[in-house]
N, C-alpha and C positions, 0 to 999 in steps of 0.2 A: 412681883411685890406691888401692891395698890393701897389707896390710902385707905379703903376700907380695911385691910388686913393691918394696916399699921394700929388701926384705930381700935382695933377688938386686940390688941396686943398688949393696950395703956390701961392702967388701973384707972379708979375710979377719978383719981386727984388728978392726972394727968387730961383724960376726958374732960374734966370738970375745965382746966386752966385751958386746954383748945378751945374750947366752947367761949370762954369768956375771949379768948383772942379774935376770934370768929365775928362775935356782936360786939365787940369796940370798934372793932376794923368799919363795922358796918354803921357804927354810931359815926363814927368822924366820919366815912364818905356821904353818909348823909347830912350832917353837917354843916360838910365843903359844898356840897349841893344847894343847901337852904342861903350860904354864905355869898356863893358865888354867882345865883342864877341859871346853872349849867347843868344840864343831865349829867355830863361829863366831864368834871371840873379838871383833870390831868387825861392826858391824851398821850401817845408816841405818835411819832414822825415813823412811819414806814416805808416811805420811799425817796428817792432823793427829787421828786420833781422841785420840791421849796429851795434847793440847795442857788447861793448858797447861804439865804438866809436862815433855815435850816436844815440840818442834813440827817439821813436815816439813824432813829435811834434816839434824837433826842425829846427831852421829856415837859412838852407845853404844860402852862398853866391857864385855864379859860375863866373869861367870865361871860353872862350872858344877859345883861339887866335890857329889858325889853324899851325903857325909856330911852336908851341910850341909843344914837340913829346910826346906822350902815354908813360907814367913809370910806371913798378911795380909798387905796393906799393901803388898807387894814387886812390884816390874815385874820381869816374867819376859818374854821370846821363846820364844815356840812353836809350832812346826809342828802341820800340821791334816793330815788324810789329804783329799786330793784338793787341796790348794792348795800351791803350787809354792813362794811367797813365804811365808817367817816375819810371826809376826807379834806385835808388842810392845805387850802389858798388864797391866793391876795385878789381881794374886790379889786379889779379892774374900772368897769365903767359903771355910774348909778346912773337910771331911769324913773324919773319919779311923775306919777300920773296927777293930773287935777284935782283928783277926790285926795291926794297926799299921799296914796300906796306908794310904798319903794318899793322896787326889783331892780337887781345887780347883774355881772358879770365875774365872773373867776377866769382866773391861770395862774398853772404854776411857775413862780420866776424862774425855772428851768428848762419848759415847755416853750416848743415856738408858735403852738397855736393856744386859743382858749379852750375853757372848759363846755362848748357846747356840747362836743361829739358825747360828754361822760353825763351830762344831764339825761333824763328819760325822752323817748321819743318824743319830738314836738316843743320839746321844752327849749325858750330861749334865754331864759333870765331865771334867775334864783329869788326865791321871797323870803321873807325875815323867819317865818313858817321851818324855812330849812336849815337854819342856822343853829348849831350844836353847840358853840361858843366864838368867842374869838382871843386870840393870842395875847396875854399880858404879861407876859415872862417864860422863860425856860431854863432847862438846866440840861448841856450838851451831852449827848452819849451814855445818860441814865438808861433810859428805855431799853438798851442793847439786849439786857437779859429778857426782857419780852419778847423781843426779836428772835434771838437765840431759839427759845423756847417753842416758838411758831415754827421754825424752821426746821427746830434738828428734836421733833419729839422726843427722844429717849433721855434726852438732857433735865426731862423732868424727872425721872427716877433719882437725882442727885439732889432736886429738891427736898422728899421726902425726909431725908437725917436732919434736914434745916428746919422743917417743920415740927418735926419731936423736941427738938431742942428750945425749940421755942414755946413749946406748950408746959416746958418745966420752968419758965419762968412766970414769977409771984404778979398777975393780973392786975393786982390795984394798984402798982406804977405805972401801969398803961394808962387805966381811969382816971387816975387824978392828973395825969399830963395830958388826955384828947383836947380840952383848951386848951393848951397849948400847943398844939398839935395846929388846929385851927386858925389861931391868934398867928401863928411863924406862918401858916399859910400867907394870909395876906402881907405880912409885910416880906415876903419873897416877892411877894407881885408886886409890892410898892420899889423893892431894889430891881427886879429886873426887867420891867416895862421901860426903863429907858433902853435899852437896850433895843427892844423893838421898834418904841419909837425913832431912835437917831436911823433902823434898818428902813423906816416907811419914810422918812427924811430925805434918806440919802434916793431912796429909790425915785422918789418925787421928781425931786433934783435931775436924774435921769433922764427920765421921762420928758423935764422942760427944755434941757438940753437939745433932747433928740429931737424936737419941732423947731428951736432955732437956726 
């Protein structure tokens, strides 16, 4: 069973009510996009190197405003040239050149070395260029079912009844809620950016410790 076959199975109302789930889904992530600055304003954690300020699974909120300058301390998402998956860690050390270029450093709080080795050959420093977002909130252990999903393919064949079911319901309470949709976006990132911040705090802290 595939979802093309599900999809030649739906009458005309049915087609009609997926299609409209389809491009709302796609109106709010664009949206979240224009709102947030981020190609990719929600992310999963896939593996535990963040642990244990975050652990596999769970479900980042990004933003990405270009005015806003690269700090210690801060978990970024960043693409690498030759790897397909982002990838989420804490700026380490910033380098900043005469002309006012900044270049950084990553590792993961998990990892006992930094992230040179995972950069592309040659590369020693990250530039603002490679940065995907960086972390303003999360919600622990959402993302699992992505996970899941990546791991154990056939698990998506159980999605499919959850997709039918949802394409019988009435569209324009989607429509008329996608601002709202948006509008809770940020004020999740308003409630759970403390959260992040007291975790770049505490790690600071650490850090000062560990030279005296």
């Amino acid at each position: 069973m595939d979802l093309f076959g599900d999809l030649r199975r739906m009458n005309k109302r049915q087609v009609l009510n997926f299609a409209m789930i389809v491009s709302s889904a796609l109106m709010i992530w664009k949206g979240l996009i224009v709102i947030t600055g981020s190609e990719s304003p929600i992310v999963v954690v896939l593996s535990g190197s963040m642990e244990p300020a975050f652990h596999r699974g769970d479900l980042l909120f990004l933003t990405n405003f270009h005015d806003d300058p690269i700090r210690a301390g801060e978990i970024v998402v960043f693409k690498v040239e030759g790897r397909d998956i982002p990838i989420v860690h804490r700026v380490m050390k910033i380098h900043e050149k005469e002309n006012g270029n900044i270049k950084f450093l990553t590792k993961g709080d998990n990892n006992e070395v930094d992230d040179r080795g995972l950069y592309k050959d040659g590369q020693n420093w990250l530039e603002k260029k490679d940065v995907v977002g960086r972390a303003r909130g999360f919600l622990p252990y959402v993302g699992m079912v992505t996970i899941i999903m990546n791991d154990y393919p056939k698990f998506k064949a159980f999605t499919h009844p959850l997709l039918l079911a949802l394409s019988r319901v009435e569209m324009f309470q989607l429509i008329n809620h996608h601002k709202v949709a948006c509008s809770g976006y940020l004020g999740m990132l308003e409630h759970c950016k403390k959260k992040v911040l007291q975790a770049q705090i505490a790690y600071i802290n650490t850090c000062n410790n560990n030279f005296t």
